[in-house]
C-alpha positions in Angstrom: 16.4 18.8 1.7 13.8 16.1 1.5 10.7 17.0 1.5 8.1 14.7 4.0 4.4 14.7 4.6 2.3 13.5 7.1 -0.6 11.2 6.2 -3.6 9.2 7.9 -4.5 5.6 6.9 -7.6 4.1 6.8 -6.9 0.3 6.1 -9.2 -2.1 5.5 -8.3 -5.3 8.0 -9.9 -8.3 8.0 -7.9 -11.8 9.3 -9.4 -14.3 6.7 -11.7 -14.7 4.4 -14.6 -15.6 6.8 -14.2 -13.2 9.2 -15.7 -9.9 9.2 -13.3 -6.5 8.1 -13.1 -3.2 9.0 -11.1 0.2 8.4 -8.1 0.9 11.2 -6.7 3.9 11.1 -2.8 4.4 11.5 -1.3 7.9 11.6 2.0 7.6 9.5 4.7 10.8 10.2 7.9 11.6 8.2 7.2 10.2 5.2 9.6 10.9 1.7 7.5 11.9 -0.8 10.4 10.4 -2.6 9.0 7.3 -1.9 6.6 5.0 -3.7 3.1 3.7 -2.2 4.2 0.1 -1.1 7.1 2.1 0.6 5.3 3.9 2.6 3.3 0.8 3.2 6.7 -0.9 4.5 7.2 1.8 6.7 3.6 1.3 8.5 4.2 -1.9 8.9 8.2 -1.3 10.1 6.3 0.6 12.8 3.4 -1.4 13.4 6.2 -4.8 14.1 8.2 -2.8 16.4 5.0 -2.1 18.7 3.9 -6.2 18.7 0.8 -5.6 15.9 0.5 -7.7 13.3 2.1 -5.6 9.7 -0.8 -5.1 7.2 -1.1 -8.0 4.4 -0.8 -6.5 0.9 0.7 -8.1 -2.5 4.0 -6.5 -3.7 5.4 -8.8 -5.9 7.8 -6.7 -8.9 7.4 -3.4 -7.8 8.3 -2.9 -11.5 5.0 -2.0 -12.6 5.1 -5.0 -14.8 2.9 -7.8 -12.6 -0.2 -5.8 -11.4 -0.3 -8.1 -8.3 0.0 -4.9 -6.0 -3.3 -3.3 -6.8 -5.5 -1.4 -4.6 -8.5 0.6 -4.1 -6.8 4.3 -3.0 -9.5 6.6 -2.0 -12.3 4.9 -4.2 -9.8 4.7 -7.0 -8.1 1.3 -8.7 -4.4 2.0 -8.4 -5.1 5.4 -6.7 -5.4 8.6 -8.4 -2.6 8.8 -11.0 -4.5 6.6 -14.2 -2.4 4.6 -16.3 -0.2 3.2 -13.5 -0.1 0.3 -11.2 -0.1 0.9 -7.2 3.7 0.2 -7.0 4.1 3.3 -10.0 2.3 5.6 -7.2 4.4 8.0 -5.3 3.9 9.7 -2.0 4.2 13.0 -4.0 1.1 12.8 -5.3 -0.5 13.5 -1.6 -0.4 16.3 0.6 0.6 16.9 4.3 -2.3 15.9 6.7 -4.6 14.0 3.7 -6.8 10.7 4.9 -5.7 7.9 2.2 -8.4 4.9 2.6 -6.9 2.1 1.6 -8.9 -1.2 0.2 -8.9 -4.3 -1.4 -10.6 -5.1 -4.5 -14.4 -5.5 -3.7 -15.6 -8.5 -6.0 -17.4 -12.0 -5.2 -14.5 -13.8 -8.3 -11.7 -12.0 -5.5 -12.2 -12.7 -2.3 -9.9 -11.1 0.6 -7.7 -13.7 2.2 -6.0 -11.0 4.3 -6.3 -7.4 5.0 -6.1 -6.1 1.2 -4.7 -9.3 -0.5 -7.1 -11.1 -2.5 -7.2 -14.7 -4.1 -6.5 -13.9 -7.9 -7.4 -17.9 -9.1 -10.3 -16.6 -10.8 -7.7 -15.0 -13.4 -5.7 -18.2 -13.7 
């Protein structure tokens, strides 16, 4: 039988790059710990669309672990807590039933947040 887990969110929002951000928090039940991190990012927003909000803006390009385009601060950590892997190597596993998983963008003046926890990259191209 699959095994799920129940986990609180505390997402940084913020709707451009001038405006002013701040953490929501999102109670997310049922979740696989089959599943990866930007899964159980889909799922949030699955739910968050079916109640009228607007879905949380985050990069997910490859999912492949290849790109690095999907990474996050996850509780204070780049990635999350599993070192040596990108955000979109992270699975739900790694959490436990009832944990608080603040969820953030990358805080630097070269990336600025265009959305919620995507950031404009050009300073790398």
């Amino acid at each position: 039988m699959e095994k799920t887990i129940n986990v609180n969110l505390k997402i940084w929002r913020q709707r451009g790059p001038k405006e002013p951000g701040q953490f929501k928090t999102y109670q997310l039940d049922k979740v696989s710990t089959d599943s990866s991190f930007l899964e159980m990012l889909d799922m949030l927003n699955q739910l968050l669309v079916e109640k009228g909000e607007e879905p949380v803006v985050f990069d997910n390009d490859c999912r492949e672990g290849i790109c690095g385009m999907c990474s996050l601060y996850i509780n204070g950590h780049p990635h999350g807590p599993v070192q040596g892997i990108t955000t979109c190597q992270l699975h739900m596993r790694k959490f436990k039933d009832g944990d608080t998983i603040t969820i953030e963008p990358w805080r630097s003046a070269a990336f600025p947040v265009i959305r919620d926890l995507t950031v404009d990259r050009n300073a790398f191209d």
